[in-house]
PDB file of the backbone (N, CA, C, O) and the ligand in Angstrom, with CONECT records:
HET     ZN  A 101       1
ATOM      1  N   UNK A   1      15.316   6.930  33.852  1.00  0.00           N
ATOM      2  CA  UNK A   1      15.772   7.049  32.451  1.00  0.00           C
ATOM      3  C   UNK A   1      14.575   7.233  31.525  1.00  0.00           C
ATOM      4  O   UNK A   1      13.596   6.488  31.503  1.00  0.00           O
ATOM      5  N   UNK A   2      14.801   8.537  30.602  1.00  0.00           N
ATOM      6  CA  UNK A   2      13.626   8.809  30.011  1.00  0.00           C
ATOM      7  C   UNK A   2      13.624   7.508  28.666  1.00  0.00           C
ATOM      8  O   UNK A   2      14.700   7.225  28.139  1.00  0.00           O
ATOM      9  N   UNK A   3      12.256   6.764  28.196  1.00  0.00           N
ATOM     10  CA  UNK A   3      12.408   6.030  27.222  1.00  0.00           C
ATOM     11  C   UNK A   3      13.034   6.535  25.817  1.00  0.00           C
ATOM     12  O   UNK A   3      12.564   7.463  25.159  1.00  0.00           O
ATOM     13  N   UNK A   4      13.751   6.055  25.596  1.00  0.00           N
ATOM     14  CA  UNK A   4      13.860   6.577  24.055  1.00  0.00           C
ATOM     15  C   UNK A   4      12.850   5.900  22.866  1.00  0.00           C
ATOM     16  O   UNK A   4      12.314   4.811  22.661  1.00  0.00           O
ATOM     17  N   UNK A   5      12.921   7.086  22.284  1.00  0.00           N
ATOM     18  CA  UNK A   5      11.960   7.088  21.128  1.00  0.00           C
ATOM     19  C   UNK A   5      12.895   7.096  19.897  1.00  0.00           C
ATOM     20  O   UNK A   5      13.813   7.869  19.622  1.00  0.00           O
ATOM     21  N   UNK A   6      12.375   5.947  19.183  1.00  0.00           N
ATOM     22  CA  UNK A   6      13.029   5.506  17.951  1.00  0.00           C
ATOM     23  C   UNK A   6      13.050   6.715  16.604  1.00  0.00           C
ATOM     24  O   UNK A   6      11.962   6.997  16.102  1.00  0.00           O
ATOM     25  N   UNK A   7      13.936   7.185  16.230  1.00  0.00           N
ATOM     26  CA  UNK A   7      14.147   8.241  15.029  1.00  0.00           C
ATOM     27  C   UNK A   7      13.374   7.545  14.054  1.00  0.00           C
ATOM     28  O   UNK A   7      13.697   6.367  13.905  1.00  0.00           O
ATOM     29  N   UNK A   8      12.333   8.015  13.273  1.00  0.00           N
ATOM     30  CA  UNK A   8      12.406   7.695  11.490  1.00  0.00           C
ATOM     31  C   UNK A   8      12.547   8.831  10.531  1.00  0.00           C
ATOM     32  O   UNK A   8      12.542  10.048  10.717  1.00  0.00           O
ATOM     33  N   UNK A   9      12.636   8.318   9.772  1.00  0.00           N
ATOM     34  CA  UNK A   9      13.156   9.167   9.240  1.00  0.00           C
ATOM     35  C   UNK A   9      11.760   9.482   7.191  1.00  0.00           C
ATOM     36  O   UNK A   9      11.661   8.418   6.581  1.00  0.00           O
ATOM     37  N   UNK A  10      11.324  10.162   6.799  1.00  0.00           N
ATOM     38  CA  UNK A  10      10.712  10.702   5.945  1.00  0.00           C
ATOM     39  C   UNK A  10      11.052   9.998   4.639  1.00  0.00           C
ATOM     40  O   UNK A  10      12.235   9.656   4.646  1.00  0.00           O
ATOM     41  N   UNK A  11      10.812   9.874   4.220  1.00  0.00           N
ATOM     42  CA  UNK A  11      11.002   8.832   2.768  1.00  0.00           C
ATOM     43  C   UNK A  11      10.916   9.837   1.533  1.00  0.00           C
ATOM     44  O   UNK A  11      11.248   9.411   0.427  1.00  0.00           O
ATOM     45  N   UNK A  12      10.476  11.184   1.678  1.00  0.00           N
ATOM     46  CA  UNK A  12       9.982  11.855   0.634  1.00  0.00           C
ATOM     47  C   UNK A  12      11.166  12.992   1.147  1.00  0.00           C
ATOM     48  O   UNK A  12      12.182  13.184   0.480  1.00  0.00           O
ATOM     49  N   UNK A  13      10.888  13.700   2.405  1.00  0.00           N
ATOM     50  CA  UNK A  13      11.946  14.775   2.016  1.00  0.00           C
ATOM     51  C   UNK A  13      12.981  14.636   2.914  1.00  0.00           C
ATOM     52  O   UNK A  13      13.869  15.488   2.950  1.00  0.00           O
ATOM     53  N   UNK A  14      12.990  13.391   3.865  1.00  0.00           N
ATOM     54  CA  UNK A  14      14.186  13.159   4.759  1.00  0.00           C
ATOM     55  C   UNK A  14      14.660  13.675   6.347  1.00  0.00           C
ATOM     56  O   UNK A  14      15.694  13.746   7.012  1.00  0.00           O
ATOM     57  N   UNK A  15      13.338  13.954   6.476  1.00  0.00           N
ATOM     58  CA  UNK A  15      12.578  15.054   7.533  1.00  0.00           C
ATOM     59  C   UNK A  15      12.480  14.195   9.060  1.00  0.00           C
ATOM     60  O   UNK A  15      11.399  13.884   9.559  1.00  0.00           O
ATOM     61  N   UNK A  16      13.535  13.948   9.553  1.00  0.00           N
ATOM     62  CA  UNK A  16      13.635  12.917  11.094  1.00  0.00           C
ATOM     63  C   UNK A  16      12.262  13.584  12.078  1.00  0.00           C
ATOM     64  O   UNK A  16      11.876  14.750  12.162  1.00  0.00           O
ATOM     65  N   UNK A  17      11.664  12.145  12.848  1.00  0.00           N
ATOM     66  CA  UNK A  17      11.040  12.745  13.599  1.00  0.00           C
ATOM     67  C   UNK A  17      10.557  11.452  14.758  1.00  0.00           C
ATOM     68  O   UNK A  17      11.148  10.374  14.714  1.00  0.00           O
ATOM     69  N   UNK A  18       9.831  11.610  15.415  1.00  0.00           N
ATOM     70  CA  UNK A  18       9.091  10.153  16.171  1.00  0.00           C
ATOM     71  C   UNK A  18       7.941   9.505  15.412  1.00  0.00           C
ATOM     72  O   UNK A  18       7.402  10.374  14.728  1.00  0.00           O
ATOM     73  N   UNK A  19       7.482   8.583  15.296  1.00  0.00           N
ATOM     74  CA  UNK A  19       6.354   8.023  14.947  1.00  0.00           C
ATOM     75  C   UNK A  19       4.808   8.613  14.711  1.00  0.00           C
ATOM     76  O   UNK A  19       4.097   8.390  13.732  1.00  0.00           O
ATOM     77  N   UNK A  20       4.491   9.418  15.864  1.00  0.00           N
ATOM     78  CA  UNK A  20       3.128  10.367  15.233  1.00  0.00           C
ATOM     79  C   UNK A  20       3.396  10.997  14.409  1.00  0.00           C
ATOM     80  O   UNK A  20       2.388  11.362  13.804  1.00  0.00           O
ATOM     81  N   UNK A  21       4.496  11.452  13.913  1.00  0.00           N
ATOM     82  CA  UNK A  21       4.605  12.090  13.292  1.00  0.00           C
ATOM     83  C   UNK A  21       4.497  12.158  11.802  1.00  0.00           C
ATOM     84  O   UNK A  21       4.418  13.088  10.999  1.00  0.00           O
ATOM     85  N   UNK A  22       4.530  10.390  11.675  1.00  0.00           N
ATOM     86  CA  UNK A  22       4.686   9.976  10.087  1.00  0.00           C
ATOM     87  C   UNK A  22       2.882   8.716  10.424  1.00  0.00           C
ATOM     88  O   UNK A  22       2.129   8.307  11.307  1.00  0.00           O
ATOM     89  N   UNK A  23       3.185   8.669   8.714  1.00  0.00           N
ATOM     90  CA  UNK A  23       2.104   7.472   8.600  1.00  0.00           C
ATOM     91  C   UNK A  23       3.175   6.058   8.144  1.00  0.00           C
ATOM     92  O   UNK A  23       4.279   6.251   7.635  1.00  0.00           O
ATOM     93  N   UNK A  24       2.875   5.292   8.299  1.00  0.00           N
ATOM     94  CA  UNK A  24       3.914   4.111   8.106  1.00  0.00           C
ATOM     95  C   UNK A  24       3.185   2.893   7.222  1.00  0.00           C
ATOM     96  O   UNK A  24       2.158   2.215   7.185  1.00  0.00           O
ATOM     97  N   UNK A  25       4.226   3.066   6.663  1.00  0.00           N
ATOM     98  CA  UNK A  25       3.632   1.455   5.274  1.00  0.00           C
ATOM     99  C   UNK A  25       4.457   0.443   5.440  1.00  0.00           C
ATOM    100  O   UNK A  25       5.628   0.822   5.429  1.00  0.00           O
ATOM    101  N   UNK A  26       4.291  -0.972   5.626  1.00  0.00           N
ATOM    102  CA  UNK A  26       4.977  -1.687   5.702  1.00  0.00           C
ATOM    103  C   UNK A  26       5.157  -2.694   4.627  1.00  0.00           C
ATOM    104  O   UNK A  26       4.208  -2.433   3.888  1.00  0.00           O
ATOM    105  N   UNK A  27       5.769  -3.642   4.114  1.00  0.00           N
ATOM    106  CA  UNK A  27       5.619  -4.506   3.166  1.00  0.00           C
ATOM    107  C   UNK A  27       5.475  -6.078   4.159  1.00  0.00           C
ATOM    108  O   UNK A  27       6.332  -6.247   5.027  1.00  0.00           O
ATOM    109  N   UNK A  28       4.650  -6.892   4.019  1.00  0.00           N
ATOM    110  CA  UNK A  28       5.037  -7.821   5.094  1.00  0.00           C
ATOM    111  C   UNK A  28       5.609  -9.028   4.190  1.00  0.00           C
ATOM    112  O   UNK A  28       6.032  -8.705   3.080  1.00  0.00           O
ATOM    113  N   UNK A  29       5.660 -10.290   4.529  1.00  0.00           N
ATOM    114  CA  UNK A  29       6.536 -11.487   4.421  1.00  0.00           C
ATOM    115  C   UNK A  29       6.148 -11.841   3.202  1.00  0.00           C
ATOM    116  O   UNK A  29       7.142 -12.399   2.736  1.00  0.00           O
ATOM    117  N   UNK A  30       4.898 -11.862   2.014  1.00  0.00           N
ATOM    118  CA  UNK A  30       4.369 -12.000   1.147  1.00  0.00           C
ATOM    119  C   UNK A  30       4.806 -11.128   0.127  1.00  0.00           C
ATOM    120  O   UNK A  30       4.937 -11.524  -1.031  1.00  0.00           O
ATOM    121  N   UNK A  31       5.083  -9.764   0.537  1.00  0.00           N
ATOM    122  CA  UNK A  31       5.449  -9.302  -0.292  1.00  0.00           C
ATOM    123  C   UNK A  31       4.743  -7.775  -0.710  1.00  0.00           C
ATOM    124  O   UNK A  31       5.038  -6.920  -1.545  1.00  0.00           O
ATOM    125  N   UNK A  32       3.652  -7.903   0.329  1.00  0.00           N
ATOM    126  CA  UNK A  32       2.318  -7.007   0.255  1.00  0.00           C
ATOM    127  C   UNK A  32       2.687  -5.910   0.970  1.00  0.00           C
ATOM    128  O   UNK A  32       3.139  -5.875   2.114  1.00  0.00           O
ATOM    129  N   UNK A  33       2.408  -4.795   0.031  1.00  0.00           N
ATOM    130  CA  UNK A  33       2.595  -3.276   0.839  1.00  0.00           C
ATOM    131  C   UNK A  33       1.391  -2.716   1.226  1.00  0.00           C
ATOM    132  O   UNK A  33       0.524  -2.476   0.386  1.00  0.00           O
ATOM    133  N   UNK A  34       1.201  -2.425   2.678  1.00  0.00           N
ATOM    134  CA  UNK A  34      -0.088  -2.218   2.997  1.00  0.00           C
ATOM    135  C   UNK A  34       0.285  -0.638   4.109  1.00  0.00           C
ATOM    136  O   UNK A  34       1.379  -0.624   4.672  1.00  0.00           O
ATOM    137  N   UNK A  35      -0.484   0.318   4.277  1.00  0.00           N
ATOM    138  CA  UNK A  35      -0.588   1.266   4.987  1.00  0.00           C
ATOM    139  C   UNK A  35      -0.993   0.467   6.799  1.00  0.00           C
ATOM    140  O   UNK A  35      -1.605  -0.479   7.295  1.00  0.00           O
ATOM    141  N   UNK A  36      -0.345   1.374   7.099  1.00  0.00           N
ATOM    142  CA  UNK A  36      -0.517   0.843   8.470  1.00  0.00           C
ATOM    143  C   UNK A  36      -1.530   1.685   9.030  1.00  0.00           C
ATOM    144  O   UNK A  36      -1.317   2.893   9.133  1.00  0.00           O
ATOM    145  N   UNK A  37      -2.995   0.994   9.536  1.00  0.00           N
ATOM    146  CA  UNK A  37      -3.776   1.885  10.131  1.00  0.00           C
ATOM    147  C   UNK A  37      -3.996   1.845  11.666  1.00  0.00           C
ATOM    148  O   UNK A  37      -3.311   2.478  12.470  1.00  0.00           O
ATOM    149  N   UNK A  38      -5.128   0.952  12.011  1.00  0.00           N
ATOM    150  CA  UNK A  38      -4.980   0.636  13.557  1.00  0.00           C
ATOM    151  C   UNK A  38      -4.414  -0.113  13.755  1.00  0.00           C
ATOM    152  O   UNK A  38      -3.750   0.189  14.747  1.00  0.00           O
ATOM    153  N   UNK A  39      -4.075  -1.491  13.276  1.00  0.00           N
ATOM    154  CA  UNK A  39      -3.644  -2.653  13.418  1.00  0.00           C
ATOM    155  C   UNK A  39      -1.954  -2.209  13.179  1.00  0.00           C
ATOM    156  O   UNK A  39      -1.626  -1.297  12.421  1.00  0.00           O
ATOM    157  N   UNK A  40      -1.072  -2.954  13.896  1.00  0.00           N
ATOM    158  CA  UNK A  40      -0.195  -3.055  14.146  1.00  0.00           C
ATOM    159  C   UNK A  40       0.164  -4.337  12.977  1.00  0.00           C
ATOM    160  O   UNK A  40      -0.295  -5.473  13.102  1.00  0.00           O
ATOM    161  N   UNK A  41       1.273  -3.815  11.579  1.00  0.00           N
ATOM    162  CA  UNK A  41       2.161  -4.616  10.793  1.00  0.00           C
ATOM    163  C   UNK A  41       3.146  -5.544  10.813  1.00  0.00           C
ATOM    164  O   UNK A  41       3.989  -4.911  11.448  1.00  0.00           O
ATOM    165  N   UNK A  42       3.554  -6.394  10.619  1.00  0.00           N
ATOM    166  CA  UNK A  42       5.106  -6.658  10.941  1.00  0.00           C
ATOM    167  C   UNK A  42       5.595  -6.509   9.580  1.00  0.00           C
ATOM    168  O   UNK A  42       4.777  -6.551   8.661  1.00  0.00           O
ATOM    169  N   UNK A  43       6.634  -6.368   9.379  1.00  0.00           N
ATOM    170  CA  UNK A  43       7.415  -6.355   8.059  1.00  0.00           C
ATOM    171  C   UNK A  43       8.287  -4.891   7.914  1.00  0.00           C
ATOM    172  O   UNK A  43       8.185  -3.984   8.740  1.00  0.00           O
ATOM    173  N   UNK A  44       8.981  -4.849   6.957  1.00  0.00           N
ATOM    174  CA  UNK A  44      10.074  -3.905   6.456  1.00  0.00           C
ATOM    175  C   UNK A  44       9.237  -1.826   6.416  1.00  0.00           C
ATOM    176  O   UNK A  44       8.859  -1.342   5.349  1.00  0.00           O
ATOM    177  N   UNK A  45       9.187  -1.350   7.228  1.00  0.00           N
ATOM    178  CA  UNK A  45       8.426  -0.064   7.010  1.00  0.00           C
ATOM    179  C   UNK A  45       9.075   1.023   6.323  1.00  0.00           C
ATOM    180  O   UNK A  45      10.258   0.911   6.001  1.00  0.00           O
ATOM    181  N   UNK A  46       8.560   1.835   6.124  1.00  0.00           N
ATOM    182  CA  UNK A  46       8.729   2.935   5.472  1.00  0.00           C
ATOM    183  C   UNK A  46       8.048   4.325   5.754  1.00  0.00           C
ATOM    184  O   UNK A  46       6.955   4.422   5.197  1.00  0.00           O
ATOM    185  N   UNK A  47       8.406   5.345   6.432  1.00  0.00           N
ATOM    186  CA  UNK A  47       7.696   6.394   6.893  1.00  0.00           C
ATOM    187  C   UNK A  47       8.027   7.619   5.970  1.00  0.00           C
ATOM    188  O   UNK A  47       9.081   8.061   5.512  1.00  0.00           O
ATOM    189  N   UNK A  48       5.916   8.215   5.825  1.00  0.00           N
ATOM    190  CA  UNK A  48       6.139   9.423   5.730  1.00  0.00           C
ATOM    191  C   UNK A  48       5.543  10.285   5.979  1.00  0.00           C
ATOM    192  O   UNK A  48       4.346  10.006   6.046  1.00  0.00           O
ATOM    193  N   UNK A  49       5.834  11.537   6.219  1.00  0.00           N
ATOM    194  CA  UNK A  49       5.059  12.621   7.201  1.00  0.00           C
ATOM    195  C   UNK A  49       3.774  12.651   6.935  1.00  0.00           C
ATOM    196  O   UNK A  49       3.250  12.092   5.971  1.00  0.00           O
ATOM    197  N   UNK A  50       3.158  13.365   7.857  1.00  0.00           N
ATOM    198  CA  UNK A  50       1.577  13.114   7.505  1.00  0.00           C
ATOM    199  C   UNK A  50       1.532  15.034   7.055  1.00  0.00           C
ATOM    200  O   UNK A  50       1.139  15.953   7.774  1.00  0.00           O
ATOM    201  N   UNK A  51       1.930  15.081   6.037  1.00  0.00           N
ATOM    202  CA  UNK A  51       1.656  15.883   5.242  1.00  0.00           C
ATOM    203  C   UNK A  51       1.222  16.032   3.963  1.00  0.00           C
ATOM    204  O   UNK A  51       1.592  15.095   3.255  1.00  0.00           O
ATOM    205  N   UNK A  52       0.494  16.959   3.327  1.00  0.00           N
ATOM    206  CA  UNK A  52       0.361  16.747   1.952  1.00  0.00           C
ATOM    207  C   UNK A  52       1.257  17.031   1.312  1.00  0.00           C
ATOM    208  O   UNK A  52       0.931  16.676   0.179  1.00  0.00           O
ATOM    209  N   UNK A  53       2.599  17.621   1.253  1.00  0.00           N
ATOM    210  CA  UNK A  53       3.204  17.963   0.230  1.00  0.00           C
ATOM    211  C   UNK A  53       4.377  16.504   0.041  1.00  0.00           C
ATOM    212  O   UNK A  53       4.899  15.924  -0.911  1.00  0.00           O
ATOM    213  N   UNK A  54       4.391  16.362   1.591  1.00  0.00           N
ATOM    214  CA  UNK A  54       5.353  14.200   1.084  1.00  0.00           C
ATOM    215  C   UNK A  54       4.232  13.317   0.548  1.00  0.00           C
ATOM    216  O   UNK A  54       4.617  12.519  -0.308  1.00  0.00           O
ATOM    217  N   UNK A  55       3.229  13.282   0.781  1.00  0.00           N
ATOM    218  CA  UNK A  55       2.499  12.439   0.159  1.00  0.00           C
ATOM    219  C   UNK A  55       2.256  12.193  -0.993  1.00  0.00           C
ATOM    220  O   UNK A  55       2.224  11.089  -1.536  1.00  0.00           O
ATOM    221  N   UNK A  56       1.953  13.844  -1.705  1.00  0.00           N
ATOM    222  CA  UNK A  56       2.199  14.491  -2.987  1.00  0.00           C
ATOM    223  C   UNK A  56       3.298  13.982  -3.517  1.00  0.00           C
ATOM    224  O   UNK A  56       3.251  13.391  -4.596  1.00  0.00           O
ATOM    225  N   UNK A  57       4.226  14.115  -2.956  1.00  0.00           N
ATOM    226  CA  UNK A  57       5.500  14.285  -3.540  1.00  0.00           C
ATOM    227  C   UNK A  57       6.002  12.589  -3.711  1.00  0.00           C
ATOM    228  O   UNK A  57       6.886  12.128  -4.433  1.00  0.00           O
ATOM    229  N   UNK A  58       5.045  11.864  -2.722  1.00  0.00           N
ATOM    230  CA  UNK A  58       5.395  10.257  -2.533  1.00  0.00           C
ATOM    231  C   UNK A  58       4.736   9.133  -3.899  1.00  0.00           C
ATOM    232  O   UNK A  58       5.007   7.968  -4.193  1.00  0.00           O
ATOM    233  N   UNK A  59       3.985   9.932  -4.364  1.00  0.00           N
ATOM    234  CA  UNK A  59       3.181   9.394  -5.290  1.00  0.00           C
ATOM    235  C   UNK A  59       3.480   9.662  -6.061  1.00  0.00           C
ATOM    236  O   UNK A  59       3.728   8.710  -6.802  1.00  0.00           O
ATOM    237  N   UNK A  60       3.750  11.010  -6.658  1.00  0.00           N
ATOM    238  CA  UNK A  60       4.241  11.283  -8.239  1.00  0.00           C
ATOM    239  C   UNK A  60       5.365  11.319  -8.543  1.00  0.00           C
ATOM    240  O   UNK A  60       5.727  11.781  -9.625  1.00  0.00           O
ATOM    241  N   UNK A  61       6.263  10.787  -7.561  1.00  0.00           N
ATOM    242  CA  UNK A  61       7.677  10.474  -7.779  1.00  0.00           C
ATOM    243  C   UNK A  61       7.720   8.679  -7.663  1.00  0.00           C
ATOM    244  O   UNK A  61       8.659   8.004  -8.085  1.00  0.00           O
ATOM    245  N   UNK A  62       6.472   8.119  -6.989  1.00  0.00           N
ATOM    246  CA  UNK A  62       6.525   6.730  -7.056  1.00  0.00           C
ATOM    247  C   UNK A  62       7.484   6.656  -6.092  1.00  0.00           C
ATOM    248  O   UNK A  62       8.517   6.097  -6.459  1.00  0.00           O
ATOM    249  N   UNK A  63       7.451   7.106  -4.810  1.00  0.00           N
ATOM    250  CA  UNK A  63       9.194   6.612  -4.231  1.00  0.00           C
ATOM    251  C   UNK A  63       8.949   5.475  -3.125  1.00  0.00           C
ATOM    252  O   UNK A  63       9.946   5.165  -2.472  1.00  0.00           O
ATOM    253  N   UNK A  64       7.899   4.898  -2.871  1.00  0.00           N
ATOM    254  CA  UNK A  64       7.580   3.765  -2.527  1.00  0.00           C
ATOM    255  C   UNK A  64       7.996   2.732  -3.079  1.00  0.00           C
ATOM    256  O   UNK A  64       8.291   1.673  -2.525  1.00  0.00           O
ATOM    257  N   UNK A  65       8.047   3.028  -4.364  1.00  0.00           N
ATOM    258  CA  UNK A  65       8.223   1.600  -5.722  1.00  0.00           C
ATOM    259  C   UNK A  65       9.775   1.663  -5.549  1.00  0.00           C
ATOM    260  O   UNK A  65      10.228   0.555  -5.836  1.00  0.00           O
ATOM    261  N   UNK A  66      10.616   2.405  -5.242  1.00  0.00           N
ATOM    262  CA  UNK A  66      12.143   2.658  -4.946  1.00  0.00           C
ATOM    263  C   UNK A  66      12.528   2.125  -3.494  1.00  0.00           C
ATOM    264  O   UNK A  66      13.654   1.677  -3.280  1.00  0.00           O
ATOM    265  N   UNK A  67      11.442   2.200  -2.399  1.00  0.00           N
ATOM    266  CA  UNK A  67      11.845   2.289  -1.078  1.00  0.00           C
ATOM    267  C   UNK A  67      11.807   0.433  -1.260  1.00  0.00           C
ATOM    268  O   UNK A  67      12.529  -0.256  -0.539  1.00  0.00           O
ATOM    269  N   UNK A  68      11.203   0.024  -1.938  1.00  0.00           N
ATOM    270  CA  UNK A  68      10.320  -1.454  -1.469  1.00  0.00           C
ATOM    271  C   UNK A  68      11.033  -2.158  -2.750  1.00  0.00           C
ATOM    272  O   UNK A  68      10.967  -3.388  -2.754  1.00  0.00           O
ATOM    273  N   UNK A  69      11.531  -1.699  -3.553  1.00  0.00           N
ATOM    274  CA  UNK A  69      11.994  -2.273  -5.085  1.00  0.00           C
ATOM    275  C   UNK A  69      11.263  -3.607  -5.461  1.00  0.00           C
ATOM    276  O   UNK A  69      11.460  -4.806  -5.656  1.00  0.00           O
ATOM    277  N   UNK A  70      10.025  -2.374  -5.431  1.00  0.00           N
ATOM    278  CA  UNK A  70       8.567  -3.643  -6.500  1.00  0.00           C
ATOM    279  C   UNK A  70       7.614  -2.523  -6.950  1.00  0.00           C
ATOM    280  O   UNK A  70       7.820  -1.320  -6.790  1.00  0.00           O
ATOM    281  N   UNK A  71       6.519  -3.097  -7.547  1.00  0.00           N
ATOM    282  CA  UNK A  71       5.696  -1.819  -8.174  1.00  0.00           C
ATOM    283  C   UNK A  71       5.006  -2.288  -6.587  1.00  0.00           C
ATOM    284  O   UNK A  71       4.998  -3.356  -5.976  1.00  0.00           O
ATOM    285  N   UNK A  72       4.500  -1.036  -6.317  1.00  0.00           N
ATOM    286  CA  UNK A  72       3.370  -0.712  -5.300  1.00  0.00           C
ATOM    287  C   UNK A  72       2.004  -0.099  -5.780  1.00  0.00           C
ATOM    288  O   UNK A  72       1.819   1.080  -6.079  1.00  0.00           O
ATOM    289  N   UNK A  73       1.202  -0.985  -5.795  1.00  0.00           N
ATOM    290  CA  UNK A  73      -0.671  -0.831  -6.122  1.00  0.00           C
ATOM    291  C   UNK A  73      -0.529   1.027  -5.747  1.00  0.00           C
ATOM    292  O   UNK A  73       0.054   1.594  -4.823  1.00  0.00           O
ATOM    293  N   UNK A  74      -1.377   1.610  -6.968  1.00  0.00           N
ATOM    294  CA  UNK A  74      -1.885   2.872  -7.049  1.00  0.00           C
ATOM    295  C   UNK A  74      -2.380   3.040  -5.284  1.00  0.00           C
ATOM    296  O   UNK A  74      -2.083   3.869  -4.423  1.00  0.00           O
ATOM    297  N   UNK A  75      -3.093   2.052  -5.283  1.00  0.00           N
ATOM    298  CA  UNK A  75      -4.605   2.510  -4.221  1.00  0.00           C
ATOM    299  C   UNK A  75      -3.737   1.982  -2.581  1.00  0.00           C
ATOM    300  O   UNK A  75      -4.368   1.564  -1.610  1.00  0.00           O
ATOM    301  N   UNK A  76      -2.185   2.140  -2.621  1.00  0.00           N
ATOM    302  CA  UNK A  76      -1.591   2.391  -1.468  1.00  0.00           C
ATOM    303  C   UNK A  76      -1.301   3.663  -1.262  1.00  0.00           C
ATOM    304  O   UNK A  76      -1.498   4.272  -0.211  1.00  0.00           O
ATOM    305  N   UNK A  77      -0.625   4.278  -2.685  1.00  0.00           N
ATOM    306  CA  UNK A  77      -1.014   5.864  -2.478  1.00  0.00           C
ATOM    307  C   UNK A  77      -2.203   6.381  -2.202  1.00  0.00           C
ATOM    308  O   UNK A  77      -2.411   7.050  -1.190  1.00  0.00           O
ATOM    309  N   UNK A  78      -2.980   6.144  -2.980  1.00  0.00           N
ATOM    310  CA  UNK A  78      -4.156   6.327  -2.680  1.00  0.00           C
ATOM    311  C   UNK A  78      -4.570   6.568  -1.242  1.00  0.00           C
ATOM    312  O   UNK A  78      -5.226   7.553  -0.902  1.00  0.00           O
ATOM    313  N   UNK A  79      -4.131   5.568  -0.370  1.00  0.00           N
ATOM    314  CA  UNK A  79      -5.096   5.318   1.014  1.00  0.00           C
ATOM    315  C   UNK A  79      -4.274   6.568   1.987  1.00  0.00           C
ATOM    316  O   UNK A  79      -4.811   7.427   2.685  1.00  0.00           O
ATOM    317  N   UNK A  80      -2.643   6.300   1.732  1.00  0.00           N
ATOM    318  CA  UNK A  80      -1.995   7.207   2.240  1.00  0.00           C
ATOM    319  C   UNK A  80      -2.938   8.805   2.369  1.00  0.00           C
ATOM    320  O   UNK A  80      -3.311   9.357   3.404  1.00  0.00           O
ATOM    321  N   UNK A  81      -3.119   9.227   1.027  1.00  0.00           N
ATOM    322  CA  UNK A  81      -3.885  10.843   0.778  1.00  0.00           C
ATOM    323  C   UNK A  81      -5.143  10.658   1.814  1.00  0.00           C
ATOM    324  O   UNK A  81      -5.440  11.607   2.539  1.00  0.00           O
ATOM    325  N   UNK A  82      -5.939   9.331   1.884  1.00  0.00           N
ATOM    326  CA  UNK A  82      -7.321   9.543   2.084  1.00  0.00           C
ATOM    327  C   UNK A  82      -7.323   9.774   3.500  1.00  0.00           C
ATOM    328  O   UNK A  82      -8.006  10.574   4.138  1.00  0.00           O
ATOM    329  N   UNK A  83      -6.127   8.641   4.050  1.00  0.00           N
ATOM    330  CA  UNK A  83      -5.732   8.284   5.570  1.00  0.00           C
ATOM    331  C   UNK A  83      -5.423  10.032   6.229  1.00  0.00           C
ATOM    332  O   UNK A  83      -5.755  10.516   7.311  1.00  0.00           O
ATOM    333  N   UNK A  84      -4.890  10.466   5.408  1.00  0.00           N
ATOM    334  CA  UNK A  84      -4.621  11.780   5.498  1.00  0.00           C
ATOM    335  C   UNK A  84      -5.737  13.105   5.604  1.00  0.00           C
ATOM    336  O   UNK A  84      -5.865  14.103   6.313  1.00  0.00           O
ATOM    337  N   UNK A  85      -6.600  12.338   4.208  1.00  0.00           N
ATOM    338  CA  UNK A  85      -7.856  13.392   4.470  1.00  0.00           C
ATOM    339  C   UNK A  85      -8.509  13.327   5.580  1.00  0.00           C
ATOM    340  O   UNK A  85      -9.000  14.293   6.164  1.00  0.00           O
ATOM    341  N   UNK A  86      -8.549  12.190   5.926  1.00  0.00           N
ATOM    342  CA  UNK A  86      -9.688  11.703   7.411  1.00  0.00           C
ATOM    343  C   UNK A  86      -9.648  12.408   8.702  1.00  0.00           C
ATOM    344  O   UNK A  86     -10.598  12.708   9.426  1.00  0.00           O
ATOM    345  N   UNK A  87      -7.816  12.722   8.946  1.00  0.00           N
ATOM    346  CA  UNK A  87      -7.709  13.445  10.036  1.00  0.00           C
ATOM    347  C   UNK A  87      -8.304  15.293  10.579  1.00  0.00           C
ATOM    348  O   UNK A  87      -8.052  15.715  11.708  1.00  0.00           O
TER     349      UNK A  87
HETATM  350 ZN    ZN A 101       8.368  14.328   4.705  1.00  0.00          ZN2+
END
């Protein structure tokens, strides 16, 4: 039996896919929204493609602050773009 791989789904344009495919932010038990980098999160996630135009589109629509219903720190968008530039 082949494993299944968990669907997520895009937060910006709704775009299903597997996990490499997105970058993932989680909020954990505190309350804190943090980008998920090497380290493995626990808490409520939120995926979005590792593209520039959702990322773009994730920030100047604020749709983090909607996904998580709290304000989310600039410099989580932020890391998202940079996490992005790096690759
Ligand atoms: Zn997307």
């Amino acid at each position: 039996m082949p494993k299944i791989e968990p669907v997520r789904t895009c937060v910006a344009c709704r775009n299903k896919g597997t996990k490499e495919n997105f970058f993932k932010v989680v909020m954990n038990k505190n309350g804190e929204v943090l980008v998920e980098t090497t380290k493995k999160l626990d808490g409520r996630g939120a995926y979005v493609c590792k593209n520039q135009e959702c990322l773009n589109l994730c920030k100047k629509k604020r749709i983090l602050n909607r996904v998580f219903k709290r304000e989310v720190p600039e410099n989580v968008y932020e890391e998202l773009l940079s996490e992005f530039n790096k690759q």
